[in-house]
Structures are given as structure tokens and as C-alpha cells.
C-alpha positions in Angstrom: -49.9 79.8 26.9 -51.2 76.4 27.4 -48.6 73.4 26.3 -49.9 71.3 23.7 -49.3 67.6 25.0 -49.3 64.6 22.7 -49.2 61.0 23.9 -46.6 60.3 20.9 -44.0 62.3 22.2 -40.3 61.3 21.8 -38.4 61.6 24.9 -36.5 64.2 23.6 -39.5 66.3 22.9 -40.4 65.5 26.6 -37.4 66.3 27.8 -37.5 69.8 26.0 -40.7 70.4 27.5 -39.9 70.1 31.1 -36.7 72.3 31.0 -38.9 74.8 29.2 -41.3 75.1 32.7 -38.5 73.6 35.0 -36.1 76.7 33.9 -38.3 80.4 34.2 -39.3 78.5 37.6 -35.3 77.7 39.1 -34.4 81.2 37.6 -37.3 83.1 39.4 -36.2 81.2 42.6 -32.2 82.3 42.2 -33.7 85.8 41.9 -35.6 85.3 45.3 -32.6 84.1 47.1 -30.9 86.6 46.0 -32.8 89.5 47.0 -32.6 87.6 50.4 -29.0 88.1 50.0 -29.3 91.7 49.4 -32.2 92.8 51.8 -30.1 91.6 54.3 -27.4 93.1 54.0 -28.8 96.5 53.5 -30.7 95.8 56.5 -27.5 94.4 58.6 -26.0 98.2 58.3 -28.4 99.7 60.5 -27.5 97.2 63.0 -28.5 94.2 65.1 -31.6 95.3 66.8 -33.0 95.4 63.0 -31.5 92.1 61.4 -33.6 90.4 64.4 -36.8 92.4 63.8 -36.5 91.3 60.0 -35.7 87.7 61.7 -38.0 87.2 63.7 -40.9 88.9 61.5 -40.0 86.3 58.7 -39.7 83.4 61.0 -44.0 84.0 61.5 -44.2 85.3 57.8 -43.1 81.7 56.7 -46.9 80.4 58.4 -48.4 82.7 56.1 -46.5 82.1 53.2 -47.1 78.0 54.0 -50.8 78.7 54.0 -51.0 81.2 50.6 -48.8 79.0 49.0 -50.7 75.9 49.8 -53.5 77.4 47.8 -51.5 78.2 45.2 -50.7 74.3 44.7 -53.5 73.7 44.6 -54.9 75.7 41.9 -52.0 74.6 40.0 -53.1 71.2 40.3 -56.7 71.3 39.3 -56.0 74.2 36.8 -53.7 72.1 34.7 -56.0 68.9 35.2 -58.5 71.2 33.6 -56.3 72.0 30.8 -55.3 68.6 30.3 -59.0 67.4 29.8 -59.4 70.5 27.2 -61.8 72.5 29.9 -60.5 75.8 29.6 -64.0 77.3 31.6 -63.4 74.9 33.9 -59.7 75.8 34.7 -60.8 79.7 34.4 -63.5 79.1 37.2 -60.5 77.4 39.7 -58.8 80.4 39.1 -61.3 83.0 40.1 -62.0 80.9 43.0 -58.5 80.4 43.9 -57.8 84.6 43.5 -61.0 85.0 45.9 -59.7 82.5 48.5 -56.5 84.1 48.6 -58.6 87.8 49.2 -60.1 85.9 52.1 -57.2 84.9 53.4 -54.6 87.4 52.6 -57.4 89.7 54.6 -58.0 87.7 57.7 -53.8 87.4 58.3 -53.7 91.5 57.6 -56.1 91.7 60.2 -54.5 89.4 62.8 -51.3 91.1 61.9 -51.9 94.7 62.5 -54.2 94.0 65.8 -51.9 91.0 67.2 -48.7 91.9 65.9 -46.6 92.5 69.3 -48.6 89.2 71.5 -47.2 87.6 68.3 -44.1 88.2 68.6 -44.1 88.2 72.3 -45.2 84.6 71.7 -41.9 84.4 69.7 -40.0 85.1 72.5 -38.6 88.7 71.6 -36.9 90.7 73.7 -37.6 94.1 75.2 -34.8 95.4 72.7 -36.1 94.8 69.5 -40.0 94.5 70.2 -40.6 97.7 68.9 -38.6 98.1 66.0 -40.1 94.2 65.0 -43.6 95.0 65.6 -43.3 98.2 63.6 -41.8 96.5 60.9 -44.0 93.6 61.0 -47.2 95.6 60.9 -45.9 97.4 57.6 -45.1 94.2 55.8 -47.9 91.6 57.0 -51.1 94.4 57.3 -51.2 94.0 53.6 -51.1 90.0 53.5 -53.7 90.3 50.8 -50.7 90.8 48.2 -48.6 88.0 49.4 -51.4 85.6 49.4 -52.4 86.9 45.6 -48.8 86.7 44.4 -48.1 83.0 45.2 -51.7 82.4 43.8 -51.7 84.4 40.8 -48.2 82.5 40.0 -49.5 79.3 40.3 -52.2 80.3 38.1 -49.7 81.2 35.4 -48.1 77.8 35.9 -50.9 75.7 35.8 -51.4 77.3 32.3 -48.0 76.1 32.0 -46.6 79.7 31.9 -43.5 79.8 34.0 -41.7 82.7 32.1 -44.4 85.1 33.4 -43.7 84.7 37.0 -40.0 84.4 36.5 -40.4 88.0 34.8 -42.3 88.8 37.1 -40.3 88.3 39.9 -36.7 90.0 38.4 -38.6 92.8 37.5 -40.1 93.1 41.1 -36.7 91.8 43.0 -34.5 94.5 40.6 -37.2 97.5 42.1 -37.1 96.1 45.7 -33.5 96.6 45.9 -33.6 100.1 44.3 -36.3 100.9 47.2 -34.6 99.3 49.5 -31.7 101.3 49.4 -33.3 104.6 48.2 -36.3 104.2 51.7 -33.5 102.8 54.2 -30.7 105.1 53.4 -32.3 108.1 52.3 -32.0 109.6 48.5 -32.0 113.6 47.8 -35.2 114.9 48.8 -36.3 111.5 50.5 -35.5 111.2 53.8 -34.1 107.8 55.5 -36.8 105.6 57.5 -34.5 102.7 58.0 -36.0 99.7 59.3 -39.6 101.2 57.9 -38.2 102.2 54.5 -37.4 98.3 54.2 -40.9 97.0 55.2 -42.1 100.1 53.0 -40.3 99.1 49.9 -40.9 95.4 50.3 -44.7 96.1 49.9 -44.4 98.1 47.3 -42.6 96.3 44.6 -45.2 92.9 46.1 -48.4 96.2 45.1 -46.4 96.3 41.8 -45.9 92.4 41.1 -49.8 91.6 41.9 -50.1 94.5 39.5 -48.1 93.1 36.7 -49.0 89.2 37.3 -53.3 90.6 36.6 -52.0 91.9 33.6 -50.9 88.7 31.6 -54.0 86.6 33.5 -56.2 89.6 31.8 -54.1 89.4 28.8 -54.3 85.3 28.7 -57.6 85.5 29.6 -56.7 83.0 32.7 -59.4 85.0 34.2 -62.3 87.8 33.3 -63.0 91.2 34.9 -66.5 90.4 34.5 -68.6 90.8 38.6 -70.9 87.8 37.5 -67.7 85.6 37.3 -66.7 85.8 40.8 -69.4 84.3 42.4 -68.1 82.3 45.3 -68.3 78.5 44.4 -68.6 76.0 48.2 -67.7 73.1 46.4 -64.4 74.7 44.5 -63.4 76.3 47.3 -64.0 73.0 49.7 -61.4 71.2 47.4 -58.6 73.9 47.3 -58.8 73.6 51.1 -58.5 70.4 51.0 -56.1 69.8 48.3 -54.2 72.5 49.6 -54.1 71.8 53.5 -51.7 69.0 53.7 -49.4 71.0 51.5 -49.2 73.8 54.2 -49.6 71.1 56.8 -46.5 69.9 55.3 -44.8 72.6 55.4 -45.3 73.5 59.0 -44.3 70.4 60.1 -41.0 71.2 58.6 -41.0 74.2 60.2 -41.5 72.4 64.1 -39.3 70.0 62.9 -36.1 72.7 62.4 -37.2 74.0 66.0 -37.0 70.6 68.0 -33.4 69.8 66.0 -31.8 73.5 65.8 -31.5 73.2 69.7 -29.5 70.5 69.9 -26.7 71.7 67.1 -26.5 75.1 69.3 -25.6 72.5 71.8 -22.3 71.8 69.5 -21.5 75.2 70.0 -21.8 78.2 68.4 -18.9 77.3 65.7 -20.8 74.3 64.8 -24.5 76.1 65.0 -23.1 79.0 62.1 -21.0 76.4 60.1 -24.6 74.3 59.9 -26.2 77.9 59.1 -23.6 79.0 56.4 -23.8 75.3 54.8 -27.7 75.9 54.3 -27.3 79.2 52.8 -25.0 78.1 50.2 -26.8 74.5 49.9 -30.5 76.7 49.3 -29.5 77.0 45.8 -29.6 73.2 45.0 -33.0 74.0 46.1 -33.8 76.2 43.0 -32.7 73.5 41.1 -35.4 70.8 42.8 -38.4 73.2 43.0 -37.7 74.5 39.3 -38.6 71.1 38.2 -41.0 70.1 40.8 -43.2 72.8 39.4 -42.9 71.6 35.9 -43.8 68.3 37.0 -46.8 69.2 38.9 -48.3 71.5 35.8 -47.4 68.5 33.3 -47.9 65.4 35.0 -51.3 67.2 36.3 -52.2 68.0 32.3 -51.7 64.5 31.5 -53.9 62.9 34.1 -56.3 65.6 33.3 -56.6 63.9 29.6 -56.6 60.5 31.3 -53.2 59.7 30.3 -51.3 57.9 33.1 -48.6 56.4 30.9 -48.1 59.5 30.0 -48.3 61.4 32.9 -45.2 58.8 34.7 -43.3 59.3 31.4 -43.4 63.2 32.7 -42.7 62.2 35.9 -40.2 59.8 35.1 -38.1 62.1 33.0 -38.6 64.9 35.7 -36.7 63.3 38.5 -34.2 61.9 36.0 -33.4 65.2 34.5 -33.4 67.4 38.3 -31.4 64.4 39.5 -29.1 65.3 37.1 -28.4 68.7 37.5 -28.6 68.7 40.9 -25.5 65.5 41.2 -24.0 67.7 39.0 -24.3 71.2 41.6 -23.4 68.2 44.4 -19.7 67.9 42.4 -19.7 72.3 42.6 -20.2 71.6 47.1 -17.9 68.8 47.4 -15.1 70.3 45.3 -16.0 74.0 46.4 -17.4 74.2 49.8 -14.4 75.5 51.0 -14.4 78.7 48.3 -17.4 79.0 48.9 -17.2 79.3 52.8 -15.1 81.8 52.6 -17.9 84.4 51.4 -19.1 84.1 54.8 -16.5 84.0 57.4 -12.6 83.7 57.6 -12.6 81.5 61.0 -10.9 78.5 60.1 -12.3 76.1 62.2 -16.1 77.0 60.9 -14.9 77.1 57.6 -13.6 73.3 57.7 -17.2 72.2 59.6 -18.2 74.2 56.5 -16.4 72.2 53.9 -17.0 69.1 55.7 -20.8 69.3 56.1 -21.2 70.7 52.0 -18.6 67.4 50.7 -21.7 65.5 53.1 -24.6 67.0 51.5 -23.1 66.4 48.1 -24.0 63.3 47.6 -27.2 63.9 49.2 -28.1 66.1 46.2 -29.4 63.1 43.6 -31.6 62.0 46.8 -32.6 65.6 47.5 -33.6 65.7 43.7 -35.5 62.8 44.3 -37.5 64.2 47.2 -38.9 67.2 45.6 -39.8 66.4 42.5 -41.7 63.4 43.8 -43.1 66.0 46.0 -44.8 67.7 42.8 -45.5 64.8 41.7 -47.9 63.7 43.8 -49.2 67.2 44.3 -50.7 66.9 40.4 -52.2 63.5 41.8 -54.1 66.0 44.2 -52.3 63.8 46.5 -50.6 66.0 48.9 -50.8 63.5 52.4 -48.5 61.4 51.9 -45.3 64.2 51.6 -46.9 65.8 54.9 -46.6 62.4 56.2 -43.3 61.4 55.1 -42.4 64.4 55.8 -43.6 64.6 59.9 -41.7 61.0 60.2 -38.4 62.3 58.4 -37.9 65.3 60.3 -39.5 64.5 63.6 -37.9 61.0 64.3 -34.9 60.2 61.1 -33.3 63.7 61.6 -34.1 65.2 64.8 -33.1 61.1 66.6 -29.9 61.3 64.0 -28.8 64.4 64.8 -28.7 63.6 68.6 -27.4 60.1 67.9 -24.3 61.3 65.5 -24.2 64.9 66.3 -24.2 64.9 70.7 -24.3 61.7 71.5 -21.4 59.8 69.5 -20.0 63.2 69.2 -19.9 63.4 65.0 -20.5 67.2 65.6 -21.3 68.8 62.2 -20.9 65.5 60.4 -23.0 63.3 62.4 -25.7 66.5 61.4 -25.6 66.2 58.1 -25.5 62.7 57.4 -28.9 62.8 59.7 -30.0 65.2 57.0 -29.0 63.0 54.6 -30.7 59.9 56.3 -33.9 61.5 56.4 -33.8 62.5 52.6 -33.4 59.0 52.1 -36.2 57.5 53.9 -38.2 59.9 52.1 -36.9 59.2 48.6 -37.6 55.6 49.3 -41.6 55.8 50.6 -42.4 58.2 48.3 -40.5 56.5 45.5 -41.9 53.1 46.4 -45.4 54.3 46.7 -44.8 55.8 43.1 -43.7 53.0 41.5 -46.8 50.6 43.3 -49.8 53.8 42.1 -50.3 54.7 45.1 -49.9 58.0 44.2 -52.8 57.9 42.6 -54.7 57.3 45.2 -56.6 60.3 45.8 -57.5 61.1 42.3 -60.2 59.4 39.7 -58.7 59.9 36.5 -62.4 59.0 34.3 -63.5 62.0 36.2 -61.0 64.6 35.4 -63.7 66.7 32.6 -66.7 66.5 34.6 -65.6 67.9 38.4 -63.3 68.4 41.4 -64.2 65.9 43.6 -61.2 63.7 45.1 -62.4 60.0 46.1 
């Protein structure tokens, strides 16, 4: 399971590495999207009362996923720096530790979520209408948070073992019997009876009991981890450094989050053509997306092996070849937007006016894409360098002051509308491209780590 990693490698052979993690991980994400897709629709026939209980319920389900997935980067991290310095106990210890975080946590947000489920979503700002059906719904879904939280970490597992295929198989598998569920629990099938709204929180825990089922399988089958009790014996140290490791990574992403909130207001300013042109042009953007994680998750289980062995040179070749080769593919999905936005557009709407903001703001982000690339791979990058503040801090000053002053500047005030939007977006992307991509280039990156202690412990400087 484990990627055999010379220093003498051609480029080639490095290339051929990379899209053999990069691709499993941007096909398992077009799989997620997709189900989106789906779920949503199935969901938008019982009408709109449910389509903002789902909403709403995933709008505080993205905390939680911020916070499991935070520990999942960070046993990817350490588990592949294990691997790289040929310490295979070591990198099966950060998993157990990492799988009995995730318990902890994925139990402490079931509680909060079945006991504070409707203040929650009072705090959201629900109305009377839907607070019902949404804190029915959320209940069912986030009560068992324990199999989110062990999906995301499991996964990362895999990956840090640089085993992509298994999630990605994973995840069809699980996405194919979600939408069989989903339509069998919402709409009824012979002898079972239609729950609606319930059927869809029912069947979207189901098929996550089912992937958490399949995902122990090949860590039991890899031996990634044992079944053995005297394993699991909760390590302070191990589990300080996932924290830690892992906190600016959900830090990061919440400050994305409050970043979309202080910004989104002003575009519904533009008026509602403008605000659902900007929401159609991120639905169809998302899959460039796929592309740019795909190979940030390659980079972060490679570049993290080869630091693990003490091979920097190596480990910016990975790097190096990463961003090249997602730059790429995503310039060449940035020619599909500027060339097809307004095909595309039409999926969503036949009003002509959003459909031009539509084509407009997509020919925009096109040549965004290459920076976008950039961004997220970089990202992973220094994520295998265990150094995850600096893209929570480039990150708070993109989205806080580059977009949210741009979008005000172009969109309201000089009256760019859906333009002067996007090329914000686009600004922002490029001041991050540049810190990150100068700090690269001077090591800082590397800050956080010590690369002569990669066999022996854990311990960041």
C-alpha cells in the first residue's frame, strides 16, 4: 500500500506517481459533488420548507466537518512522515490515536447536536416555518457525528499510506447506495413507507454506518491499524500534536467560512439576479475544485514521505511537479469555463440576464484557474511541513480584507456588479498564490518542522 520513494527518480516516474494519488482523490471528490447534485434534487420535490432545513443543517455541519477533517490532515501528515522515515509502528500508533480522537470528537458534537439542536439553529436565524422540519432532520444526521468524524479520518489514514483508490471506492460505493436510499426512504418503495425529509437524513447515515464499515476493513486488511485493546491506549503527547497540527487547518477553514458571510451580503445587495448568477458560477466552478484538492492530497502524502526520509530536494521536486501538473489541468478546465460558461448556465436557469452574469463571471474565473491551482496545492504542501499557519493566515487576510474590500470596491461601489465580484475573487487568489509561493521558494515552509527528527518523534519546533 505504501509508495516506494527513491531519490533517483526521473521526473517522469515522479510525474506518474502523483497522478496515481492525485486521481482516486479528484474522482472520489466528483463523486461527492455529485451526490450533492442529486440529494438535492430529491430533496427539492418535497418542497422549500425542506431544501432550507437541508440548508441550513449543512451550513453548521460544515463546523463539524472543518474540525474532523482537520484531524484527518493531520494524521495524514505525520502518518506519511512515518512512512517516509521507514517507521511503520510509528505511523500505525498515529493512526490509532487519530481513530480515538475522532471517537472523542465525533461523540461530543453527537451530544451537542441531539441536546442543542433547535438553540442551534435558532442561532442560525431560522424561521418558525422550517424549525421543525430542520431540527428533526438535523438531529438524525449530526446525533451520530461519530461516523463523520471517523470517515474523514479513516480516509486520511488510507492516504497517508498513500492509498487513495480505497477511499475513492469507498466513496462511489457509498454515494451509488445513498442515492438508492435516498429515493427508496423519501419517496416510499412497496412495503416501505415515505418519511420524506427523515428518509433523507435516515439514508444519509446509513450509507456514512456502511462507509466507516468498509474503510475498517482495508485498515484491518493493510494492517494500518490492529484490533488488539492494548493498542489503543490513549497517547497525551500524540494526541497534543494532532490538535495542534490540526487546529489551524480547521481554523482555516472557518475563517473561510466568516469570510463568505461578511461578503455574501453585499452581492445580495446587487440584487437577486446577480446573488444566483454568483451562486450558479460556484456550483459549476466547484469542479475545478476536484481537480486542486485531488493533487493537494497527493502532495501532502508525498512531499510528507519525503521529508519523513529527510529528503528535502526531494520532497520540492514532489512539490514542484505537483503544482506544475494541477496547474495544468486545471488552465486546461479554465479554457472548458471561458468557452462554455454559457452551456453550461443553462443547466440552471433560462433567464437571460443571469445567464450572461453567468457567462461573464465563469470567462473571469478562467483565468483564475492556474492561480487557484496554485493555492491549493501549496496548501498541502505546507500541510506535509506540519505547517498549517501560514494558509489560515493567508487565508484570514485574503478573504477578510482582498475579497470582501474588492467586492465592495468593484462590485457596489464602482458598480462592476458580477465582474467587479469575481475579479475580487480572483485578486485574493493571487495574493495568496504569491505569500505562499514566496515563502515556498525562501523555506519558510519548513519552518515548523525538524527534518533530523522525523524517526525518533512528533514534536514540531
Amino acid at each position: 500500500m505504501v509508495q516506494t520513494l527513491r531519490s533517483d527518480e526521473s521526473n517522469s516516474q515522479i510525474l506518474k506517481t502523483i497522478f496515481f494519488l492525485a486521481m482516486p482523490a479528484v474522482i472520489e471528490n466528483f463523486f461527492q459533488t455529485i451526490l450533492g447534485f442529486v440529494d438535492t434534487l430529491f430533496v427539492s420535490k418535497l418542497g422549500l420548507i425542506e431544501v432550507s432545513a437541508v440548508g441550513i443543517t449543512n451550513a453548521i455541519l460544515a463546523v463539524y466537518f472543518a474540525v474532523f477533517m482537520s484531524i484527518g490532515v493531520a494524521a495524514n501528515v505525520f502518518i506519511a512522515k512515518f512512512q517516509g522515515a521507514g517507521n511503520k509502528e510509528k505511523a500505525k500508533e498515529i493512526g490509532h490515536q487519530s481513530i480515538i480522537l475522532a471517537i472523542i470528537l465525533g461523540v461530543l458534537f453527537g451530544l451537542i447536536s441531539f441536546f442543542l439542536a433547535e438553540p442551534l439553529l435558532r442561532l442560525m436565524g431560522v424561521e418558525n416555518s422550517v424549525l421543525k422540519s430542520a431540527t428533526s432532520y438535523f438531529q438524525i444526521v449530526a446525533t451520530p457525528s461519530i461516523f463523520i468524524s471517523l470517515m474523514f479520518v479513516m480516509g486520511s489514514i488510507l492516504r497517508g499510506n498513500s492509498d487513495t483508490k480505497t477511499p475513492m471506492k469507498i466513496s462511489i460505493y457509498m454515494n451509488l447506495i445513498h442515492i438508492v436510499l435516498d429515493y427508496i426512504l423519501i419517496f416510499g418503495f412497496f412495503f416501505i413507507p415515505a418519511l420524506g425529509l427523515e428518509g433523507a437524513a435516515y439514508a444519509t447515515v446509513i450509507a456514512r454506518i456502511l462507509g466507516v464499515i468498509g474503510l475498517s476493513f482495508y485498515l484491518l486488511k493493510y494492517d494500518a491499524f490492529t484490533a488488539s485493546p492494548f493498542a489503543w491506549k490513549i497517547n497525551k503527547q500524540i494526541q497534543w500534536n494532532l490538535i495542534t497540527l490540526g487546529a489551524p487547518a480547521a481554523g482555516e477553514r472557518l475563517v473561510m467560512r466568516i469570510g463568505q458571510v461578511l461578503y455574501f451580503g453585499m452581492i445580495v445587495a446587487l440584487g437577486t439576479n446577480t446573488f444566483a448568477a454568483h451562486q450558479i458560477a460556484g456550483n459549476i466552478e466547484v469542479f475545478s475544485y476536484m481537480i486542486g484538492y485531488g493533487f493537494a492530497a497527493a502532495a501532502t502524502t508525498l512531499v510528507g514521505q519525503r521529508l519523513g526520509a529527510a529528503d528535502i530536494q526531494g520532497a520540492k521536486r514532489y512539490a514542484n511537479l505537483s503544482i506544475l501538473s494541477g496547474a495544468v489541468l486545471m488552465t486546461i478546465f479554465g479554457v472548458f469555463l471561458f468557452m462554455m460558461g454559457e452551456w453550461a448556465a443553462h443547466y440552471f436557469t433560462d433567464d437571460v440576464k443571469v445567464v450572461q452574469q453567468i457567462k461573464l463571471a465563469l470567462q473571469i474565473d478562467a483565468f483564475i484557474q492556474p492561480v487557484l491551482a496554485a493555492v491549493l496545492i501549496l496548501k498541502g504542501v505546507y500541510q506535509a511541513a506540519e505547517n498549517t499557519k501560514f494558509p489560515m493566515y493567508s487565508t484570514a487576510i485574503g478573504i477578510w480584507i482582498i475579497r470582501t474590500a474588492g467586492v465592495y470596491l468593484l462590485g457596489v461601489h464602482l458598480g462592476f456588479g458580477i465582474a467587479g465580484v469575481w475579479i475580487a475573487i480572483g485578486l485574493d487568489n493571487l495574493y495568496r498564490a504569491i505569500w505562499l509561493g514566496i515563502n515556498y521558494r525562501n523555506g519558510r515552509w519548513l519552518k515548523y518542522i525538524k527534518i533530523n527528527e522525523s524517526s525518533k518523534g512528533i514534536k514540531s519546533s
